[in-house]
C-alpha positions, 0 to 999 in steps of 0.5 A, a space after each residue: 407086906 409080910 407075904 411079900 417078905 415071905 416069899 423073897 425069904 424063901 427065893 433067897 433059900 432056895 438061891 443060896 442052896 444051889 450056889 455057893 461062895 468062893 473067895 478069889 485072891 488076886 496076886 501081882 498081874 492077875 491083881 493089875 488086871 482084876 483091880 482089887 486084891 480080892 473079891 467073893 464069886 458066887 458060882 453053882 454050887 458043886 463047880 469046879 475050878 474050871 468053871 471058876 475061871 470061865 467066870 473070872 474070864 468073862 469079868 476080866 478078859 484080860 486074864 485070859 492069857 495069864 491064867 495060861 501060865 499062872 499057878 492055881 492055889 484052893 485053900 493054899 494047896 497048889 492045884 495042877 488040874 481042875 478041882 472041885 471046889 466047896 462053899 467058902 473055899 479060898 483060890 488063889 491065882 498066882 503068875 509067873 514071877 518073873 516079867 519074860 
């Protein structure tokens, strides 16, 4: 056994310092299509919003159209560009508010 552990403890390590965690909010619409208010995406490490969202993408391709037209906020600061993001950072995916 404690081999075992070990091992798994130093994979664990290892997987840790080349991803990061990032905690996405989803308001209004995004929230709809997600299903939950918010939830922690673990990404490469050094990522960038752009990557972030390829992501959320691939889980809810329902978002595609919206993330067209939806504001970007990294720790309550608005974003107009891709950003890179940092382990713990907080991003939140605001639509339009009004229903067109």
């Amino acid at each position: 056994g404690f081999k075992l552990e070990s091992s798994i403890s130093v994979w664990s390590d290892s997987w840790i310092a080349i991803s990061m965690e990032v905690k996405v909010l989803y308001f209004a619409r995004s929230r709809e299509i997600a299903g939950k208010a918010q939830e922690v995406v673990v990404i490469p490490e050094g990522s960038s919003t752009t990557v972030l969202l390829d992501e959320l993408l691939e889980k809810y391709p329902g978002l595609r159209d919206l993330i067209k037209f939806a504001a970007l906020a990294v720790n309550m600061d608005y974003v107009s560009e891709s950003v890179l993001l940092k382990n713990g950072d907080e991003v939140a995916i605001i639509p339009p508010i009004s229903g067109g």
